[in-house]
N, C-alpha and C positions, 0 to 999 in steps of 0.2 A: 092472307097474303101480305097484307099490310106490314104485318110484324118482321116476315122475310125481307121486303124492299128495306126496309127501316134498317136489318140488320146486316143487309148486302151495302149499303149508301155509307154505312159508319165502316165495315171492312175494306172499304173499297179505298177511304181518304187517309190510309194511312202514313202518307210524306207528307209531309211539311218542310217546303224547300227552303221561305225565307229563315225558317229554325235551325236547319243541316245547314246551310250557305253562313248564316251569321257565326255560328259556332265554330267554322272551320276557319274564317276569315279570322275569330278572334284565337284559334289555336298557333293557326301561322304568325301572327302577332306575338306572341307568347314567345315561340321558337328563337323568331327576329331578334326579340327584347335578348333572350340567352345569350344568343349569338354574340351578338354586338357587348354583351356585357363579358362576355369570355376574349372578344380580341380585347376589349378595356383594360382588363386585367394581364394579357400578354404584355402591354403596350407600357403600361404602370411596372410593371416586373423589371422590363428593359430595361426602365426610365431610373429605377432603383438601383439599376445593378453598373449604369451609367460609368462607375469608377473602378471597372476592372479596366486597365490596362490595355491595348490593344494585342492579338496574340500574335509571336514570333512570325516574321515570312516564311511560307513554306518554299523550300529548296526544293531542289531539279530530282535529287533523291536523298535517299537517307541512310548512305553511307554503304558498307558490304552489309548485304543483307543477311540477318539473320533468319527471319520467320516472316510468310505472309499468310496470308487467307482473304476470304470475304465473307461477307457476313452482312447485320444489321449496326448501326451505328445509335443509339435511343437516348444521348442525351448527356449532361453533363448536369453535377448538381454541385454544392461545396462539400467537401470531403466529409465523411460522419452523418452527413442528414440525408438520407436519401428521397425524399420529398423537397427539397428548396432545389428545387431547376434553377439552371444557371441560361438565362438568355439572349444576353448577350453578344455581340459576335458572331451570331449564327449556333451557340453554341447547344440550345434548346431546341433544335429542328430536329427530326428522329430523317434518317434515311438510310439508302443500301449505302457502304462503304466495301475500300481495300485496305488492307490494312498490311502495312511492312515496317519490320521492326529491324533496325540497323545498326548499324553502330554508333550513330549520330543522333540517331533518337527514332520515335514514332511517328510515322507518316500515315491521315488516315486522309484517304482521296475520296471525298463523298460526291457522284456523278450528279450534275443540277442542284449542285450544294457549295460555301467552302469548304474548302479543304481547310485538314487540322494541321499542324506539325508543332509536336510535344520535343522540345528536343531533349540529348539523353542525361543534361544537366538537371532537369526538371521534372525528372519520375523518382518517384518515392517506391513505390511497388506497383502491387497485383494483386487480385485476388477473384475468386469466383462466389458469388453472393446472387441471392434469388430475386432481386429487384432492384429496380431505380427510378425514381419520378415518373409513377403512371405506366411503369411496365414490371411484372411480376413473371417470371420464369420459373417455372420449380426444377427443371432440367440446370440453370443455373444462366448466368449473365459473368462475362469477364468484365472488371473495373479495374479501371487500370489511372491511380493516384499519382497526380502531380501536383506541380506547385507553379503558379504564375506569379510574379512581382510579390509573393509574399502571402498568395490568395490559396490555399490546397483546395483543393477540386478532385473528383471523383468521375470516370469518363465511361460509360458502360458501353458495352460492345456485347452481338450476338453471332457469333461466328456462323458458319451454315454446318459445320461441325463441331458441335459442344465436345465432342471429347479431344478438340487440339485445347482445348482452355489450359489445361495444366500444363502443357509447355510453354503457352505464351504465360503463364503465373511466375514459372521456374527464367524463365528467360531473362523475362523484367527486373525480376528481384537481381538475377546476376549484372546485368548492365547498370542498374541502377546503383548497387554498389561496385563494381567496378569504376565508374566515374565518380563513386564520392569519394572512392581512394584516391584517383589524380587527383581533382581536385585540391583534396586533402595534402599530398607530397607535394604538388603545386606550389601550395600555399607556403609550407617550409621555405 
C-alpha cells in the first residue's frame, strides 16, 4: 500500500502556483514591454513625418456631387510604397468613413475621426490594388493618389461595395484631368 500512497501524494501535487503565477506575471510584462514599444514607434513615425504640411480645411461640401458611398477608410502611406504609413494628421488612424466625390474635390467624413478633404487640384488618379500599410485585400482596396505641398501620397479606401471601385477609378481620373486642363488654360 505503501507504493499506492507514494503514488497518489506525487499525482495529487501537480500545481505549482508560485511557478503558473510568476510565469504569467512575466508574460504580461513581455506584452507591456510590446505594447508600449509599438506606441514608441507610432510616436517616433509622427515625430518623423512632423514636415508634411498641415492638410487643406475641410468645407461645408464638396461641390455637385458626383459619387458617394461608405466604406472603410485604412490609411494613407507616400505614393509607390505601400508599407511607409503616413501619420501624421490623423492620417494613419484606419476607420469607417463617407466618402463624396464632387467637383471640388474628395471629401472623406470619418465619424470619431478627422475628416479628410483632398481637393480636386490635388488628385493625381485612382486605382484598385490588393493592399496598403498592414491591410491586404485580395477583393481589392480603392487608392486614390494625391499630392500635398509637393508630398504624393496614396489614400486607401474599402468601400462596403467593392464592385463601385471602378467608377470611382473612372471618376477620378476624369476630375483629375479635367482640372489639370483649367488649370493648365488658366495658366495661358
Amino acid at each position: 500500500m505503501t507504493g499506492l500512497a507514494q503514488l497518489a501524494q506525487q499525482q495529487a501535487k501537480v500545481t505549482n502556483w508560485p511557478g503558473y503565477i510568476g510565469w504569467a506575471v512575466g508574460l504580461l510584462i513581455v506584452i507591456g514591454l510590446v505594447y508600449w514599444l509599438m506606441r514608441q514607434g507610432w510616436n517616433w513615425r509622427r515625430t518623423l513625418q512632423s514636415g508634411i504640411p498641415p492638410l487643406p480645411a475641410v468645407p461645408a461640401g464638396a461641390g455637385r456631387k458626383i459619387l458617394e458611398t461608405s466604406g472603410r477608410y485604412h490609411g494613407t502611406t507616400t505614393a509607390g510604397n505601400w508599407l511607409d504609413r503616413v501619420v501624421a494628421h490623423g492620417l494613419g488612424t484606419r476607420s469607417r468613413a463617407d466618402l463624396t466625390l464632387g467637383e471640388d474635390g474628395l471629401l472623406v467624413q470619418r465619424p470619431g475621426d478627422v475628416d479628410l478633404w483632398i481637393p480636386a487640384g490635388y488628385l493625381t488618379g485612382a486605382r484598385t490594388d490588393s493592399g496598403i500599410a498592414g491591410k491586404v485585400v485580395p477583393a481589392g482596396l480603392l487608392v486614390v493618389t494625391w499630392t500635398h505641398e509637393g508630398t504624393e501620397l496614396d489614400s486607401g479606401f474599402r468601400a462596403d461595395h467593392p464592385d463601385e471601385h471602378a467608377a470611382w477609378v473612372e471618376a477620378i481620373a476624369q476630375l483629375a484631368t479635367r482640372t489639370k486642363t483649367k488649370t493648365e488654360e488658366a495658366a495661358q
